[in-house]
Rosetta silent file (secondary structure, phi, psi, omega in degrees, C-alpha in Angstrom):
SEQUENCE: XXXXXXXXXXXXXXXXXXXXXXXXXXXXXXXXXXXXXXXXXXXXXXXXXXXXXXXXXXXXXXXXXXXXXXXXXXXXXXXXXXXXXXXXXXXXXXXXXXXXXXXXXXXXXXXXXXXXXXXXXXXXXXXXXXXXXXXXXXXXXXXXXXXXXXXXXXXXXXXXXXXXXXXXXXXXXXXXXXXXXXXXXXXXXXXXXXXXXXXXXXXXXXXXXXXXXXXXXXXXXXXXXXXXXXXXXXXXXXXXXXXXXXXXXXXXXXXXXXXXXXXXXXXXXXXXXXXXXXXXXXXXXXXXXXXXXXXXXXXXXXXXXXXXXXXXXXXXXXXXXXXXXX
SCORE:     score description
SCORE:     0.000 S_00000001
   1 L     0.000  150.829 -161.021   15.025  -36.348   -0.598 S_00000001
   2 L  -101.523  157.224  158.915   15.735  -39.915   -1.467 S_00000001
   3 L   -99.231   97.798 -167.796   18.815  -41.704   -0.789 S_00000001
   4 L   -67.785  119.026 -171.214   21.051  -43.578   -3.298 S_00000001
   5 L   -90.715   -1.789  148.301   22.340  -46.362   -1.677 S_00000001
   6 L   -64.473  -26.465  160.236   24.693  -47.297   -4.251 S_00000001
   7 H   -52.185  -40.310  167.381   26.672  -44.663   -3.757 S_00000001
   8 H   -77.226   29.906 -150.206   27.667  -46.229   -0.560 S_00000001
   9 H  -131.323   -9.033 -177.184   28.286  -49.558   -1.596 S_00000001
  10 L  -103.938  122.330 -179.249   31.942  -49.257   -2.666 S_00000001
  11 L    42.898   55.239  158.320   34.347  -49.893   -0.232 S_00000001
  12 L  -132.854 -151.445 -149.073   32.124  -49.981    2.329 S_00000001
  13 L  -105.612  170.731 -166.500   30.751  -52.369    5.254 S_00000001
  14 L   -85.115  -41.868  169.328   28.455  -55.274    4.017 S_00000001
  15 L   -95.669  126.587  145.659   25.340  -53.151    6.177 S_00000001
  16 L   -84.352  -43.886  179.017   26.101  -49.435    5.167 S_00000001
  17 E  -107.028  164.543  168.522   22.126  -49.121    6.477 S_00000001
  18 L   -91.771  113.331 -130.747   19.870  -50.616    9.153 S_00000001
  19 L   -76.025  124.823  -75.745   18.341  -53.013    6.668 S_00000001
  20 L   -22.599   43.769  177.771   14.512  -51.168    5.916 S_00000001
  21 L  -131.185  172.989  152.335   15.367  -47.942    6.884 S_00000001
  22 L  -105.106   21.626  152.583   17.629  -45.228    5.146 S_00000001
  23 L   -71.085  129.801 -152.209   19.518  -44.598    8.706 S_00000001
  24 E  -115.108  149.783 -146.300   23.164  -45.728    8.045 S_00000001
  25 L   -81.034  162.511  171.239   24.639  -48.544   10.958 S_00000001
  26 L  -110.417  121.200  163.296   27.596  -46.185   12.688 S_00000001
  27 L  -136.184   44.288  150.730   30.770  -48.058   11.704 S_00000001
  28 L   -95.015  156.268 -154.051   33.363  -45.735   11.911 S_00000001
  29 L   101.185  -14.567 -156.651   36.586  -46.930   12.514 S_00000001
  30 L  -114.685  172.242 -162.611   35.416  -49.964   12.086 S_00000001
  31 L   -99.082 -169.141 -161.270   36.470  -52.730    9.229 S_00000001
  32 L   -54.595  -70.942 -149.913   34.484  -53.787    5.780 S_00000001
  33 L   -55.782   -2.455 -144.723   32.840  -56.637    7.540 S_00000001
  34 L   -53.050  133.869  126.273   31.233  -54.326   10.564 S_00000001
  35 L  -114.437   80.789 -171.367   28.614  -56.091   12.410 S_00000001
  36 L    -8.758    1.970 -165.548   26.826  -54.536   15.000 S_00000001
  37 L  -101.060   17.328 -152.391   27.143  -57.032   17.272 S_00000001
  38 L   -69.739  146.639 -169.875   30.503  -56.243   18.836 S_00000001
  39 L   -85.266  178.473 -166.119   31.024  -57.221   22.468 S_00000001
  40 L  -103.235  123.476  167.609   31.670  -53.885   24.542 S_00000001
  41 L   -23.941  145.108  160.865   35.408  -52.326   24.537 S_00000001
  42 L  -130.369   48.691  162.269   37.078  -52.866   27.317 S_00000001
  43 L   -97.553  157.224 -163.975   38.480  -49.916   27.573 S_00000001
  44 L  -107.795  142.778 -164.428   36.591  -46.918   28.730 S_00000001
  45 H   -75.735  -23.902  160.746   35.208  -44.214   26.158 S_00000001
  46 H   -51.062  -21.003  179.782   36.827  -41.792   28.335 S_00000001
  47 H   -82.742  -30.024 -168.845   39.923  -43.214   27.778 S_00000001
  48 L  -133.020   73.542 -166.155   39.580  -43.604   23.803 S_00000001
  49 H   -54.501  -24.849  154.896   38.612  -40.890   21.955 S_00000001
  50 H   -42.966  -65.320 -155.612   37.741  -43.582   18.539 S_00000001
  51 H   -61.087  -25.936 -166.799   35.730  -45.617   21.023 S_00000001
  52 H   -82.488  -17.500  170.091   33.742  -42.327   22.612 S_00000001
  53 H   -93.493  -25.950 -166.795   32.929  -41.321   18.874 S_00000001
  54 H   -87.442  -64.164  148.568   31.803  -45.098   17.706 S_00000001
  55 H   -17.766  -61.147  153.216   29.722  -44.913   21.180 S_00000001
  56 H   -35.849  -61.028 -150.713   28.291  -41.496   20.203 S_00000001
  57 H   -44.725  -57.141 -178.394   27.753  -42.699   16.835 S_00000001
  58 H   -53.118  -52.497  172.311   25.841  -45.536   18.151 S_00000001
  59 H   -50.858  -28.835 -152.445   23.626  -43.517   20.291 S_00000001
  60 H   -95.534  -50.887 -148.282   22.551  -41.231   18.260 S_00000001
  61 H  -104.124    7.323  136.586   21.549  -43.714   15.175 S_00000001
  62 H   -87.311    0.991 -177.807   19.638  -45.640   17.861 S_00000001
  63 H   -85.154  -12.071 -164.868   17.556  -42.554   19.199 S_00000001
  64 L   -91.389  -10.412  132.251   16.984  -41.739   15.168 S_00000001
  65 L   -72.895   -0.893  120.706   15.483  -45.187   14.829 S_00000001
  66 L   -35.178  -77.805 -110.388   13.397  -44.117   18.143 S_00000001
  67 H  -104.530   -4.371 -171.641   12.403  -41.216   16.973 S_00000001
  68 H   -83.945  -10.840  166.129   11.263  -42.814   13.407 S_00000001
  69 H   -94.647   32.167  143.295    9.117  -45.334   15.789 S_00000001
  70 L    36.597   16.041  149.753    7.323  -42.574   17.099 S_00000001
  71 L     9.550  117.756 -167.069    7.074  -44.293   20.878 S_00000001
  72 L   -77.619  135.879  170.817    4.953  -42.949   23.599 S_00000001
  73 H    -9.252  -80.875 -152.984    7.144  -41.073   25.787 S_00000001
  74 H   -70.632  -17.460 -176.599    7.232  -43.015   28.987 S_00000001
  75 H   -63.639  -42.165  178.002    8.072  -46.629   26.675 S_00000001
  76 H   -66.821  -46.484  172.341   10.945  -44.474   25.286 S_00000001
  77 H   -20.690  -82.732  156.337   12.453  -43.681   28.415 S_00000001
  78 H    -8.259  -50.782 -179.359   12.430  -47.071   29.259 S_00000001
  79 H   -90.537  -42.478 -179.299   14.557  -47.863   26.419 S_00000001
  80 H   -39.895  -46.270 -164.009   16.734  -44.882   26.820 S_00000001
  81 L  -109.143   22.007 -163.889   17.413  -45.871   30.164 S_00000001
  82 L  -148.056  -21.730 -165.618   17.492  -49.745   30.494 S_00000001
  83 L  -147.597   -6.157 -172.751   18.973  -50.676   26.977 S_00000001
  84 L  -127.566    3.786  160.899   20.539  -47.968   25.273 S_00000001
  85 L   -61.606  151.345  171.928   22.668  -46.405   27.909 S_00000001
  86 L   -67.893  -43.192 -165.749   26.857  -46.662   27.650 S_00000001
  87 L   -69.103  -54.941 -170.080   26.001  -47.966   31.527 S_00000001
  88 L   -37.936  -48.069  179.208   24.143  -50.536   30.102 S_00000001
  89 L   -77.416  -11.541 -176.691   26.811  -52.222   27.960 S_00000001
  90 L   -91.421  106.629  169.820   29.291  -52.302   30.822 S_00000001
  91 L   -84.243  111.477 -171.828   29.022  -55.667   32.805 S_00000001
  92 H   -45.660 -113.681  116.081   30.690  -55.659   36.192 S_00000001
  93 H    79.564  -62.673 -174.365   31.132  -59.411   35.515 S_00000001
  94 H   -72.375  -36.889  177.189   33.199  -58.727   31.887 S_00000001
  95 L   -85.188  -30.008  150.707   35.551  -56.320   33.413 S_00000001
  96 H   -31.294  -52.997  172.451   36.360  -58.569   36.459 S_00000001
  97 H   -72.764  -12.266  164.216   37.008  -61.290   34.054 S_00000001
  98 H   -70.792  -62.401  157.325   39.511  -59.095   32.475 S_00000001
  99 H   175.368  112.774  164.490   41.046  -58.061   35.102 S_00000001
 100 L  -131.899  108.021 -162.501   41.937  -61.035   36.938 S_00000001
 101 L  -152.109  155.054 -158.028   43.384  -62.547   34.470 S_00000001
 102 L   -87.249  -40.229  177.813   46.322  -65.308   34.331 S_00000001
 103 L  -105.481  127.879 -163.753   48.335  -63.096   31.967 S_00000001
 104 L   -61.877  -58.115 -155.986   49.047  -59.697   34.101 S_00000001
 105 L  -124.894   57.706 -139.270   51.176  -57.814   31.125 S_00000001
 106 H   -64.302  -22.992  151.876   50.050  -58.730   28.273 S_00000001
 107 H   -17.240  -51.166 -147.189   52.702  -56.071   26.687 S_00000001
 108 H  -116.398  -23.310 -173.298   55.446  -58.367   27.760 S_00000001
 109 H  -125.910   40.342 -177.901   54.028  -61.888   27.297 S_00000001
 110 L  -119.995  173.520  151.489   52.064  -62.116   24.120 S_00000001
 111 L  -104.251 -163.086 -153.125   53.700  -62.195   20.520 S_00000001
 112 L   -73.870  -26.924  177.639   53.143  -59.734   17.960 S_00000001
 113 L   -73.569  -49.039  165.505   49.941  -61.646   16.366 S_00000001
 114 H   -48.003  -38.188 -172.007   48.516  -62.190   19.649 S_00000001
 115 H   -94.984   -0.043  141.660   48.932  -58.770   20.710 S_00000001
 116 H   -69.843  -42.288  169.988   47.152  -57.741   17.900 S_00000001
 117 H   -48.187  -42.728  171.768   44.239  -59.501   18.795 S_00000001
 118 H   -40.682  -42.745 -171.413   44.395  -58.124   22.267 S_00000001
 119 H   -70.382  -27.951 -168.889   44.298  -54.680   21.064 S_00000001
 120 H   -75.562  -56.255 -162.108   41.210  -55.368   18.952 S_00000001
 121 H   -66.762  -60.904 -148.546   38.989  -57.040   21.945 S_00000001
 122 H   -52.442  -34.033  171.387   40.246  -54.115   24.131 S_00000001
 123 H   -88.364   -2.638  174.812   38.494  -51.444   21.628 S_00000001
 124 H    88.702   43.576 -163.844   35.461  -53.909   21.262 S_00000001
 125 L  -121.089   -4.668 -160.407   36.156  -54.801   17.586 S_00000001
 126 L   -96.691  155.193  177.525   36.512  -58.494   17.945 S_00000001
 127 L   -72.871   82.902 -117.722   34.322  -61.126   16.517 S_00000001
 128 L   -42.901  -27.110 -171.940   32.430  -63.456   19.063 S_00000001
 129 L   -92.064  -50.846 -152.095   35.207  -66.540   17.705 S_00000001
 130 H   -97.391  -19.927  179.199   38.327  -63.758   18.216 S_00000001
 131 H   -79.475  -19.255 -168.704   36.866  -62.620   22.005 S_00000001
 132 H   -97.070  -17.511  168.654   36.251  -66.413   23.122 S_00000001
 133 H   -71.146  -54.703 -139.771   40.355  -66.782   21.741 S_00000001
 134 H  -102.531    4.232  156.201   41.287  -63.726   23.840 S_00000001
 135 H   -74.511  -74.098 -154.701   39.474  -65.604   26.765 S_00000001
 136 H   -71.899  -25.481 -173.903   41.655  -68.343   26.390 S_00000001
 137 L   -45.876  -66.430 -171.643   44.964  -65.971   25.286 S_00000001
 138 L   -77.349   17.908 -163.712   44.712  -64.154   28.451 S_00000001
 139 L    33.475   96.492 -178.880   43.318  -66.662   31.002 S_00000001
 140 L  -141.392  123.290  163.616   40.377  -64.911   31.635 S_00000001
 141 L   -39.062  -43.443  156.518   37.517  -66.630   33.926 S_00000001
 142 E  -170.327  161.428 -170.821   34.929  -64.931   31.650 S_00000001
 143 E  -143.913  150.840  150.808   34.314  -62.600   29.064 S_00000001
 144 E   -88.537  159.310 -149.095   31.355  -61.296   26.548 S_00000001
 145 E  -126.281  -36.383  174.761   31.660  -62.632   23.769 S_00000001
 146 E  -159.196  139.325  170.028   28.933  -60.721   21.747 S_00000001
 147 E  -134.203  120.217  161.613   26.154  -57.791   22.155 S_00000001
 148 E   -83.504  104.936  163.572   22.872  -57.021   20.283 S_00000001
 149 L   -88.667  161.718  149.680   20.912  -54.168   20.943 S_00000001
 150 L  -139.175  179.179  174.729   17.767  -54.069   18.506 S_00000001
 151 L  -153.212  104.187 -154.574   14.903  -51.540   18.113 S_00000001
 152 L    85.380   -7.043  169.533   11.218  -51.996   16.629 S_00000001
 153 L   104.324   60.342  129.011   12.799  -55.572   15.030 S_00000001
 154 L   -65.261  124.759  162.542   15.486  -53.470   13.257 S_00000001
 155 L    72.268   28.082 -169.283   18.794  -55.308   13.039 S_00000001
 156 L  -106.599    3.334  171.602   16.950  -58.386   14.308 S_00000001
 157 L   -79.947  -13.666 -155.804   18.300  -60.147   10.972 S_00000001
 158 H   -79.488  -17.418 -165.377   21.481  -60.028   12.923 S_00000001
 159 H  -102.216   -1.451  160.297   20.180  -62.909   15.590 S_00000001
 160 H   -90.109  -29.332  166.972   20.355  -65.742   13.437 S_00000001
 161 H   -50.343  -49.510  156.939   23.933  -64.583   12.498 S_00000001
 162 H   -51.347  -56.006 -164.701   25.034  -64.974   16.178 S_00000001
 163 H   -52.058  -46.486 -175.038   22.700  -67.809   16.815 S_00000001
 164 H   -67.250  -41.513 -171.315   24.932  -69.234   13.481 S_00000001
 165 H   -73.038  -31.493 -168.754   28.715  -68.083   15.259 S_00000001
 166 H   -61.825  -49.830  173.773   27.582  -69.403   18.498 S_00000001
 167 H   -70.247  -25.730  179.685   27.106  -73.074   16.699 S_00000001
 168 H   -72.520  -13.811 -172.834   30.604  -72.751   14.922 S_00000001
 169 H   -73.024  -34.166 -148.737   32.096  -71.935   18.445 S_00000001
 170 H  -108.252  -14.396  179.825   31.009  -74.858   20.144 S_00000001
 171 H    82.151 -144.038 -162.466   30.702  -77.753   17.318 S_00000001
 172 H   -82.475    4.920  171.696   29.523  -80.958   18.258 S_00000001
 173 H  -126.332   73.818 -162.040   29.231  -79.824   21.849 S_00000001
 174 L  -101.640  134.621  171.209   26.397  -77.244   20.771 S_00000001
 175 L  -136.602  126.245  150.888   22.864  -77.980   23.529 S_00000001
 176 L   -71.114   58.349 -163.859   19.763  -75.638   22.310 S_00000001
 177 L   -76.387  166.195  163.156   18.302  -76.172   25.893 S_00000001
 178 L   -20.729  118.071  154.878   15.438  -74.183   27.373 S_00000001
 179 L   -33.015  144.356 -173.089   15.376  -70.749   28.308 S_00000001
 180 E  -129.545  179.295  162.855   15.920  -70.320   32.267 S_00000001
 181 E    53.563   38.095  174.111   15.722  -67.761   34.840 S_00000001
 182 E   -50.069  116.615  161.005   12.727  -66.192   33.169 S_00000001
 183 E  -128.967  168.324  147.133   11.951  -62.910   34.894 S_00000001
 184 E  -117.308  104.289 -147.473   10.019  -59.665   34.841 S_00000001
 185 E  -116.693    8.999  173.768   12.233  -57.446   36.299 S_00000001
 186 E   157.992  152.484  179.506   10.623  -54.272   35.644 S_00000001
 187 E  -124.252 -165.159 -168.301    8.572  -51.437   34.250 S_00000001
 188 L  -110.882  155.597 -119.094    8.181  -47.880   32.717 S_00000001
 189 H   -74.622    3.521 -177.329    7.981  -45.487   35.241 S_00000001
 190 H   -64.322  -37.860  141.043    3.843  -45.073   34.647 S_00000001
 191 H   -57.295  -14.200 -171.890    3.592  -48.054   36.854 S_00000001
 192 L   -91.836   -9.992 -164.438    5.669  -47.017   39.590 S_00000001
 193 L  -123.363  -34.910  171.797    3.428  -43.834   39.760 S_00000001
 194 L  -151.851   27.165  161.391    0.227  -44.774   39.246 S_00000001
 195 L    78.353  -14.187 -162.031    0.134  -48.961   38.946 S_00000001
 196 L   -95.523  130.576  147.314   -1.107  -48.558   35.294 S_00000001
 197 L  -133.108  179.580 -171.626    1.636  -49.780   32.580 S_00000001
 198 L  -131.569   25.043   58.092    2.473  -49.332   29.249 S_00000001
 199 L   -56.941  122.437 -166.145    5.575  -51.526   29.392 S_00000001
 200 E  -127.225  148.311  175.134    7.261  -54.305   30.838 S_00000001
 201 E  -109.431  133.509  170.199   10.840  -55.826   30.385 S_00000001
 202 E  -105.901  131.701  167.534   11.604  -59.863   30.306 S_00000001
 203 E  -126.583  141.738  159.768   14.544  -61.027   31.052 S_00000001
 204 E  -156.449 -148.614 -162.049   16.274  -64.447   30.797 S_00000001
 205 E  -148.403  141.907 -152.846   18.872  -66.643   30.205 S_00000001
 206 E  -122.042  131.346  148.162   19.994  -69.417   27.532 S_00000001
 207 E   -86.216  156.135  165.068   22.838  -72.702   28.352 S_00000001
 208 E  -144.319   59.532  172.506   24.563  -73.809   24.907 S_00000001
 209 E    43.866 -146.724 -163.521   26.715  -76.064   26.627 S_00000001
 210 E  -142.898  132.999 -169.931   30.639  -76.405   27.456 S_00000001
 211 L   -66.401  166.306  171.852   33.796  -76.208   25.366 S_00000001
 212 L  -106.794   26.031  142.786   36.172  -78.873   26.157 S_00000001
 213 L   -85.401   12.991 -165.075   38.511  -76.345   27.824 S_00000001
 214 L    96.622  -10.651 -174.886   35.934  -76.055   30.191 S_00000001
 215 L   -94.556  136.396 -142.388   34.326  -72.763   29.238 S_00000001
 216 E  -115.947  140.103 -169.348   30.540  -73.036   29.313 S_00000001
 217 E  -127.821  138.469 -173.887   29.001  -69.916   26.850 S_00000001
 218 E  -134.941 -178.526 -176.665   25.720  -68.885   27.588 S_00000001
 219 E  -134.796  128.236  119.029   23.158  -66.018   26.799 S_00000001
 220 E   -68.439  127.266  166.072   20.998  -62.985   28.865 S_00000001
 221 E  -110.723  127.860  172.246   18.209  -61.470   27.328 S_00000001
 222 E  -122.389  146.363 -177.594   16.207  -58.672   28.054 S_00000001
 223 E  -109.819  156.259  144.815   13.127  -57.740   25.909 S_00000001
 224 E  -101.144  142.642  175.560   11.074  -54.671   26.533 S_00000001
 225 E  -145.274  155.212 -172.272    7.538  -55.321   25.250 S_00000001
 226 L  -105.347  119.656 -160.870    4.825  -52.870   24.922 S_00000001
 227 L  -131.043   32.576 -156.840    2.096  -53.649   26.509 S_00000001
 228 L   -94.599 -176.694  158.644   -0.874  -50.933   26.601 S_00000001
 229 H   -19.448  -90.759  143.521   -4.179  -50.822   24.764 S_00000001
 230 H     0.417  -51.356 -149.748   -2.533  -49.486   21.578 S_00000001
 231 H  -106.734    7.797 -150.446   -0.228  -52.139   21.025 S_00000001
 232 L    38.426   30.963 -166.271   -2.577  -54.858   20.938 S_00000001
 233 L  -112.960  125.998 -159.261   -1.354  -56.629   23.362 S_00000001
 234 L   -51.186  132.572 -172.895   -3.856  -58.609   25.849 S_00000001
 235 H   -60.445  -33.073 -176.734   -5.451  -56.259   28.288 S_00000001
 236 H   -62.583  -73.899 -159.201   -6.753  -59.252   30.727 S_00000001
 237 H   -64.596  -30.709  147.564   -3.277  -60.280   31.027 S_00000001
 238 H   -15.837  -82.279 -170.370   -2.210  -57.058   31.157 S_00000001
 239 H   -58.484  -53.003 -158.047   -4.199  -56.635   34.561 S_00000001
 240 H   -81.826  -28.838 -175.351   -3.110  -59.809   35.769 S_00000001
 241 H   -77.515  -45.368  177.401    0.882  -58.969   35.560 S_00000001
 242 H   -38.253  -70.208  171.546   -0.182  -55.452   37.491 S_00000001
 243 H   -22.842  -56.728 -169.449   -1.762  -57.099   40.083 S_00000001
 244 H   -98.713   14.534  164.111    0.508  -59.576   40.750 S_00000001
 245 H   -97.396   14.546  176.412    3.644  -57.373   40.647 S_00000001
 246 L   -86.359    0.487 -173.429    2.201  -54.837   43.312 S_00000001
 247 L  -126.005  -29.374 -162.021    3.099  -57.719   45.898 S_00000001
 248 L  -165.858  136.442  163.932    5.859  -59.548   44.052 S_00000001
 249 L   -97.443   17.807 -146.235    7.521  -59.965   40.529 S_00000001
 250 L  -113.892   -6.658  179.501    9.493  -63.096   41.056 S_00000001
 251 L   -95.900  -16.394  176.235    6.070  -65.312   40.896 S_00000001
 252 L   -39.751  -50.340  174.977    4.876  -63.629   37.629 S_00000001
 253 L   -61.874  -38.840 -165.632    6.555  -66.448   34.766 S_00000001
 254 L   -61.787  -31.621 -179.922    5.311  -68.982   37.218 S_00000001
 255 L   -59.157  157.389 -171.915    1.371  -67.947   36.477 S_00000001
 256 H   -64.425  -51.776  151.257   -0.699  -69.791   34.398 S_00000001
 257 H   -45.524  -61.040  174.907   -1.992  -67.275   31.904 S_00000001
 258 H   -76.537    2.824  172.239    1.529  -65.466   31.635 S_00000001
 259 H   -85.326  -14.931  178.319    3.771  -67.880   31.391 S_00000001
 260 H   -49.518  -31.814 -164.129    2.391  -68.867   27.629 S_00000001
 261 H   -81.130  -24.056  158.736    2.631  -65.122   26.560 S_00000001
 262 H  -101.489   13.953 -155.645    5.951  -64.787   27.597 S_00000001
 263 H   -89.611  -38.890  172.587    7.262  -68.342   26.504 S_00000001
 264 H   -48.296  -49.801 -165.249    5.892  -66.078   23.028 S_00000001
 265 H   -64.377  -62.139 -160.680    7.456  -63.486   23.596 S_00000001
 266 H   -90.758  -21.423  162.776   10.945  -65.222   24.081 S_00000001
 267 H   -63.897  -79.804 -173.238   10.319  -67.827   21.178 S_00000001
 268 H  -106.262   24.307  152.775   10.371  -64.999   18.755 S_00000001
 269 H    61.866  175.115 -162.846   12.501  -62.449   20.045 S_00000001
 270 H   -28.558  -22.687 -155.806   13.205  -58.812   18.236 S_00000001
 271 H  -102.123  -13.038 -171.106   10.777  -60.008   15.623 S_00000001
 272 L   -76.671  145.429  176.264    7.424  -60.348   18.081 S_00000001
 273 L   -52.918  -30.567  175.107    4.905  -57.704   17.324 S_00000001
 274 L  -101.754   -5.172  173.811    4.701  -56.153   21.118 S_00000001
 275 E   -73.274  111.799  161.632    9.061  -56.266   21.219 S_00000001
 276 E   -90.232  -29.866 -169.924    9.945  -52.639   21.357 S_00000001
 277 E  -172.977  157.392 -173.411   13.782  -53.220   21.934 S_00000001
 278 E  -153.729  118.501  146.506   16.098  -56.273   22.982 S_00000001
 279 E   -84.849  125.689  173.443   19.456  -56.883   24.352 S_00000001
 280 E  -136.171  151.818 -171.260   21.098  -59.735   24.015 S_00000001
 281 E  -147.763  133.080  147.509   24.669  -60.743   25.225 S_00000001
 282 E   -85.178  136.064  179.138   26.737  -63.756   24.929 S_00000001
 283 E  -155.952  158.396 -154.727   29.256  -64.822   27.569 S_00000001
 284 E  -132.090  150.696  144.810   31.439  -67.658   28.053 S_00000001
 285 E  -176.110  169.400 -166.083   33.471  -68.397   31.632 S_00000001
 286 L  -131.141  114.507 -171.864   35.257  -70.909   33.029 S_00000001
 287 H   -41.461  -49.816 -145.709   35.220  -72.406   36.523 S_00000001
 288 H   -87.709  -35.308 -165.862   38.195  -73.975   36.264 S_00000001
 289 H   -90.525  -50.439  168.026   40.475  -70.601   35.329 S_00000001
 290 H   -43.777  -32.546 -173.008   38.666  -68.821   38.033 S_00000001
 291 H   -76.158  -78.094  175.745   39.984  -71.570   40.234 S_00000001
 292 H   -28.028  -48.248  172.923   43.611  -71.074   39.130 S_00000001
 293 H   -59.671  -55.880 -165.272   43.269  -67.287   39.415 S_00000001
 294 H   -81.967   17.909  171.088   42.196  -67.332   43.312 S_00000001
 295 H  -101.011  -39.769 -177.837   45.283  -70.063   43.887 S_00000001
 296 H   -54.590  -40.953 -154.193   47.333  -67.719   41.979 S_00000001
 297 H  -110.696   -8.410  162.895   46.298  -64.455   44.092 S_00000001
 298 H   -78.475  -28.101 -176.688   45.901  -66.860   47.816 S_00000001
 299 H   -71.871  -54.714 -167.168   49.285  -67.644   47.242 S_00000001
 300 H   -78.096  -30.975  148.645   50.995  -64.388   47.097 S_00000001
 301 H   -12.031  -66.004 -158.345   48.840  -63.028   49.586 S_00000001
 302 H   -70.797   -2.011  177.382   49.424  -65.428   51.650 S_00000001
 303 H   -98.436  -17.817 -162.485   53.232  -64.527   50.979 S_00000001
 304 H   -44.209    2.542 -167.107   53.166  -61.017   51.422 S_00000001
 305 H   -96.128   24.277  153.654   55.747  -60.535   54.185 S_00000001
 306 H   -96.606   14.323 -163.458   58.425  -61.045   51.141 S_00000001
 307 L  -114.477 -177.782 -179.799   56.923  -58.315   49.686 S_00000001
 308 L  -102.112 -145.734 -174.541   57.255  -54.630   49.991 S_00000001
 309 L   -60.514  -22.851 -178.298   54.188  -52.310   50.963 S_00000001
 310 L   -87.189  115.297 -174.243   52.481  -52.853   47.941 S_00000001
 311 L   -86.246  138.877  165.904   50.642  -56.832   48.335 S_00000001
 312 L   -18.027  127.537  171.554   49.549  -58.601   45.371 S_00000001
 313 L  -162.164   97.143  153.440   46.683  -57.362   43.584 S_00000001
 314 L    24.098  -82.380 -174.866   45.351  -58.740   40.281 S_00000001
 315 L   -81.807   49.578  163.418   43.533  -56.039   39.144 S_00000001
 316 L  -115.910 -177.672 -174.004   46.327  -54.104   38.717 S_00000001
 317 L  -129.806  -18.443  162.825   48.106  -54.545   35.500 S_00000001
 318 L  -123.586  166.008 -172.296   51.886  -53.476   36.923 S_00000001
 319 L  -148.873  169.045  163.431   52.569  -54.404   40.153 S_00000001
 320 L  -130.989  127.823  176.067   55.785  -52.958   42.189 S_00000001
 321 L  -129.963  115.783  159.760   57.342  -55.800   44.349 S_00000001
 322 L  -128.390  135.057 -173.536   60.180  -55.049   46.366 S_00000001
 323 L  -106.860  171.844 -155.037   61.636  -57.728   48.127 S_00000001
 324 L   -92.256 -179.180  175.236   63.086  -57.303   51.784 S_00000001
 325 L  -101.273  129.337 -179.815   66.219  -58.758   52.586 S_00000001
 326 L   -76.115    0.000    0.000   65.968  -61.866   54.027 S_00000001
């Protein structure tokens, strides 16, 4: 049965679908403008029964664009288990930068506009421009700022829309530079068992230069690419990435053949013919805040005998200080 998509079109999000499919984006809860691109909550879905249904939501209407790209088994895994896990979006890195953070309670020391915004990055709702504010609101060392899964080049219209917020964040002090840290960091589990693969994942990492409060916003990418018979994707070279990852991957970008194929690869992104699925994350921190935080937290340490049993500790969000009598 066909689907009218006008029926959806009223007072609903500017994608109601994942743009050539009839599988509708999951944005409930979420406001008209829903983009998919949302940086991850930083609250825990256990914790938030909205976020643990928007999370569900998500899962499910990426395995149903899986299952309409008909995948060979071990390639899905792969994605199941490297880009579409709830583990996956949480970066050790983003919640650190939370929190240790300059303001401890934000309850008590934001005002009422501000503390909406807080609430929004905390459920993952904010816009890559309102998460890089709630960097600076909160003193926070670093944060993500935005995350793209895609799958089969699905929602891959979506990376010139970042690629577009990322130049209004930084203005005139926007640098496209080079991709770095190029790696191949891993495969689907047909190599690990019998050397032959039928996938490999690239990962790397983009500068776009430094705000002038100091925070320098950058990008990690991981690709998956399909790489078997099947896919059309060269066999020769194929053979040459086995080979040389049975003694080492970290020399692989460096070869002569492979690094053109992945330089390809990484030029066009979600849209290359051999891309089965892509993550991409934005993240901004700042050197400088980080510094201020471990002056902040050496100090009171370094104070503790005014303190009672409990000693300074950051990542807590209340703290109980009782001071001794002098």
């Amino acid at each position: 049965m066909s689907i009218d998509h006008a029926e959806f079109m009223t007072d609903k999000p500017r994608f109601e679908f994942v743009p050539g499919t009839t599988i509708r984006e999951a944005y409930a809860g979420r406001e008209k403008n829903y983009r998919p691109d949302e940086a991850p909550p930083l609250i825990a879905a256990r914790d938030s029964e909205e976020i643990s249904i928007h999370q569900r939501d998500v899962a499910r209407m990426l395995s149903e664009i899986l299952d309409a790209k008909n995948y060979h088994p071990a390639i899905r895994e792969l994605v199941e288990n490297r880009l579409l896990s709830n583990e996956a979006l949480t970066d050790i890195d983003n919640q650190k930068g939370y929190v240790q953070r300059l303001v401890l309670v934000p309850e008590l020391e934001l005002n009422e506009d501000e503390f909406a915004l807080h609430e929004k990055v905390l459920n993952g709702t904010g816009s890559l421009q309102e998460n890089y504010q709630h960097m600076q609101l909160l003193g926070r060392s670093g944060a993500e700022l935005s995350t793209l899964r895609t799958i089969g080049g699905h929602r891959s219209e979506y990376q010139s829309m970042i690629a577009d917020d990322v130049r209004n964040l930084m203005g005139e002090n926007f640098s496209d530079e080079e991709p770095y840290k190029i790696k191949v960091v891993g495969f689907d589990n047909g190599f690990y068992t019998n050397g032959q693969m039928r996938a490999f994942i690239v990962s790397y990492k983009r500068h776009y230069g430094q705000l002038p409060d100091g925070t320098s916003i950058k990008s990690r990418t991981s690709l998956i690419v399909q790489a078997d018979y099947a896919s059309g994707f060269d066999q020769e070279i194929k053979g040459v990435i086995e080979a040389s990852a049975q003694h080492s991957l970290d020399h692989i970008p460096r070869l002569k053949r492979v690094r053109p194929v992945l330089e390809d690869i990484i030029e066009q992104g979600a849209t290359h013919p051999n891309v089965v699925a892509t993550m991409c994350s934005i993240y901004g921190n700042n050197e400088q805040t980080l510094a201020a935080i471990e002056k902040r937290d050496n100090f009171a340490k370094n104070n503790t005998h005014r303190l009672g049993k409990t000693a300074f500790d950051s990542s807590r969000m209340y703290h109980r200080i009782d001071f001794k009598n002098d």
